[in-house]
C-alpha positions in Angstrom: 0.0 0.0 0.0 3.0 2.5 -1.3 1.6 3.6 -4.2 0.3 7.5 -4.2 -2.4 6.0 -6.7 -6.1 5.0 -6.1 -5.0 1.2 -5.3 -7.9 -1.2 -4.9 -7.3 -1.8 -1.0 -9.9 -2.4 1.3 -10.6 0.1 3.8 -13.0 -0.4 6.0 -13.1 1.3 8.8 -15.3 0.9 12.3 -17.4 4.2 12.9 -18.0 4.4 16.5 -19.9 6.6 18.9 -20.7 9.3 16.8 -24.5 8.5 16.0 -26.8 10.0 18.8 -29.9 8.3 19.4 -30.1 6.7 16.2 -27.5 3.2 16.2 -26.4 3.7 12.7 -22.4 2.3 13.3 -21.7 -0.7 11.1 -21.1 -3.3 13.9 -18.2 -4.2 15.2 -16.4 -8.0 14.6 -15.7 -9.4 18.2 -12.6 -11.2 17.2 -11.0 -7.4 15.9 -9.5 -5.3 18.5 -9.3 -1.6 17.0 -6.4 -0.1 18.9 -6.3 3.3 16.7 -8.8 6.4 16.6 -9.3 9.3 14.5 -11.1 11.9 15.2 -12.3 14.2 18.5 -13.3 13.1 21.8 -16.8 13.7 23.1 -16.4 17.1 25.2 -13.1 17.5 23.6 -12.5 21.7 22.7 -12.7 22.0 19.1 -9.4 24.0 19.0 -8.0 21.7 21.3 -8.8 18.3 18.7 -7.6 20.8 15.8 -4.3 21.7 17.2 -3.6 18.1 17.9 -4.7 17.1 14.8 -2.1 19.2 13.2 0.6 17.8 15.0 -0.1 14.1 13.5 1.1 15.8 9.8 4.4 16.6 11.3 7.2 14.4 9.6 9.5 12.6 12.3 13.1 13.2 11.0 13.8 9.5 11.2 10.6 8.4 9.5 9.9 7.0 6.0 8.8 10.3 4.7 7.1 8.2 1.5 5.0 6.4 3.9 1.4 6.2 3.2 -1.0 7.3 6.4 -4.4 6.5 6.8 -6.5 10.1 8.2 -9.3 11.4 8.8 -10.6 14.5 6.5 -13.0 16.7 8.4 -14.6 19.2 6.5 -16.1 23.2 7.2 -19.2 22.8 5.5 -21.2 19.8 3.8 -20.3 18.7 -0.1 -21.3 16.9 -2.7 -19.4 13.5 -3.6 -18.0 15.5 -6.9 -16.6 18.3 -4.7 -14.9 15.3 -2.1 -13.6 14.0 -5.7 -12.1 17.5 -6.3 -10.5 18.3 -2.8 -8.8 15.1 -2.6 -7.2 14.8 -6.2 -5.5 11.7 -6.7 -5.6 10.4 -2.7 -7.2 7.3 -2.0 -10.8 7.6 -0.6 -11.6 4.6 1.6 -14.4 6.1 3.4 -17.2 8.8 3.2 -19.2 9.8 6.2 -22.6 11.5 5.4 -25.1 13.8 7.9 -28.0 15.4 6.0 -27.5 19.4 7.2 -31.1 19.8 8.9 -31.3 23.0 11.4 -31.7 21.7 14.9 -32.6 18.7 13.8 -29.6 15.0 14.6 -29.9 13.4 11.3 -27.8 10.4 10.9 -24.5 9.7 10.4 -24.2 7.0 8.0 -20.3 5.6 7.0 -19.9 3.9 3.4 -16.6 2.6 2.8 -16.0 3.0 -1.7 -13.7 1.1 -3.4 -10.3 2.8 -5.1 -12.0 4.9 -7.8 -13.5 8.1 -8.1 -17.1 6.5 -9.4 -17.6 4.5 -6.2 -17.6 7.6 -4.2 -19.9 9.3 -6.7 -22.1 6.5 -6.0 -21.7 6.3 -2.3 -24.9 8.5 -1.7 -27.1 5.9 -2.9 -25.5 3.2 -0.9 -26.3 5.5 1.9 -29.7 6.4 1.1 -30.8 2.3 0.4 -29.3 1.5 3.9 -31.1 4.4 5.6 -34.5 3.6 3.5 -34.1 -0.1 4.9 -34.0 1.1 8.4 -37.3 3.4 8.3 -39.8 1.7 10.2 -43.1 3.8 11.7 -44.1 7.1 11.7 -42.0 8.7 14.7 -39.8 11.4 14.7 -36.8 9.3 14.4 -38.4 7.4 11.3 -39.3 11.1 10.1 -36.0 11.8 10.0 -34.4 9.2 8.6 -37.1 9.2 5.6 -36.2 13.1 5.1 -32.5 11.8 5.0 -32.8 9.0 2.8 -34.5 10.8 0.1 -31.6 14.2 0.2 -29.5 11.5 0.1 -31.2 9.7 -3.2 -30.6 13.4 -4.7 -26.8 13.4 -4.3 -27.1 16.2 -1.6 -24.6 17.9 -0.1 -24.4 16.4 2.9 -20.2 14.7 2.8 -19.3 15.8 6.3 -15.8 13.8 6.3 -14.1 10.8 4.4 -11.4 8.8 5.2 -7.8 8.8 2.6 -4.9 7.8 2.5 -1.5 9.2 1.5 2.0 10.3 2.5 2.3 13.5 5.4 3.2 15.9 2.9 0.2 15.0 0.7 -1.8 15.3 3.8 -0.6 18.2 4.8 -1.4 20.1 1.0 -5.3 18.5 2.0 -5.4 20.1 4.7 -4.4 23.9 2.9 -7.2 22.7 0.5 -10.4 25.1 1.0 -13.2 23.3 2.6 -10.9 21.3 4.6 -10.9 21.7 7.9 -8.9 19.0 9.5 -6.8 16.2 8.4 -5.5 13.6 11.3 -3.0 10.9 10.2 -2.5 7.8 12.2 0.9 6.1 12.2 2.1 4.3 9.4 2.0 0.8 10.7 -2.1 1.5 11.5 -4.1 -1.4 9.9 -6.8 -0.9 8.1 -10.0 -2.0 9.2 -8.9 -1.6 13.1 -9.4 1.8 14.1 -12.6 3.7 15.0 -13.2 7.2 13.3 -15.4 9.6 14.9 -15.4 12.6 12.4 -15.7 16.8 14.2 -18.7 17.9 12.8 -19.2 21.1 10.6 -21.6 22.0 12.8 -19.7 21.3 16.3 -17.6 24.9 16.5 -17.0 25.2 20.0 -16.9 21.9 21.8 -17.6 18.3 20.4 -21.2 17.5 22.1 -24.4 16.6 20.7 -26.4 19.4 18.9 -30.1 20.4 19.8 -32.3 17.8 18.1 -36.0 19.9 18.5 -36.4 21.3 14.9 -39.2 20.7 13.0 -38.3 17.7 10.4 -40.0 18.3 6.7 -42.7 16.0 5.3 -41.0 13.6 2.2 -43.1 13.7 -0.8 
């Protein structure tokens, strides 16, 4: 996994404790033990997780400096799959985290891990809307608002919140100048794939990484 191309490597990664209310994670294999994280943790000061984030890009003097990282690409504001496509030029995508913007409203964060080519994360917001649409059941508010997700979703919203790539510190570090970007944390080199958690720093979490106000009216679908 050396190559600075999109290489065909599987990627998926465990997306933990980031879904309030609404048990969205892909479960966890009991025989894996994830030893690595990326991302914030809960009540962590935003400046604080950004700072230290920044600190994972710096190259260690006695380091491979051509080895490939795996990080996690937190974003200001929501995009669309084409603008992810755009900000991360030729890195490796492994993961794309989506949360339909909805004002005072926790809509669900839903994690599809794409396959090494710009099309699969182009199609990723389908993926996302058929596994949502398959977990609608009832007319509550959580239902409500996981049918009003699923169908921005089916419309290729913007609603890309953060991915998952992969690629050397300096080509992390030019992501992280990129506009749009808000964050890039790296992991070590010799982090596995498919045993760390990734909990991504919401656009919408400015101050302090807690849970947003969830009573905002939801929209009717159709």
């Amino acid at each position: 996994m050396t190559s600075r191309r999109w290489l065909a490597v599987p990627a998926t990664v465990v997306l933990a404790g980031i879904v309030v209310g609404l048990g969205l994670a892909n479960p966890v294999s009991p025989s894996r033990i994830s030893t690595d994280r990326l991302g914030p943790d809960s009540g962590e000061a935003v400046a604080a997780y950004l700072d230290r984030a920044r600190t994972t890009l710096e190259t260690d003097p006695d380091a491979d400096r051509e080895a490939e990282h795996w990080a996690l690409v937190s974003l200001d504001t929501p995009i669309t799959p084409t603008q992810l496509v755009e900000v991360a030029h030729d890195l490796r995508i492994s993961q794309v985290l989506f949360g339909v913007p909805l004002d005072r409203v926790q809509t669900p964060l839903v994690a599809v891990p794409v396959a090494a080519n710009p099309t699969a994360v182009l199609r990723a917001p389908t993926v996302a809307a058929a596994r949502l649409q398959a977990s609608a059941v009832g007319h509550d508010r959580q239902s409500r608002v996981v049918d009003y997700s699923a169908a921005q979703l089916a419309e290729s919203c913007a609603c890309v919140v953060a991915a998952t790539a992969r690629g050397s510190l300096e080509q992390l570090r030019q992501l992280s100048d990129r506009p749009g970007v808000r964050a890039v944390e790296a992991l070590p080199a010799d982090a596995v794939a498919g045993a760390f958690s990734v909990t991504p720093l919401l656009p919408t979490q400015t101050t302090s990484v807690l849970p947003g106000p969830d009573d905002g009216p939801v929209p009717d679908v159709g």
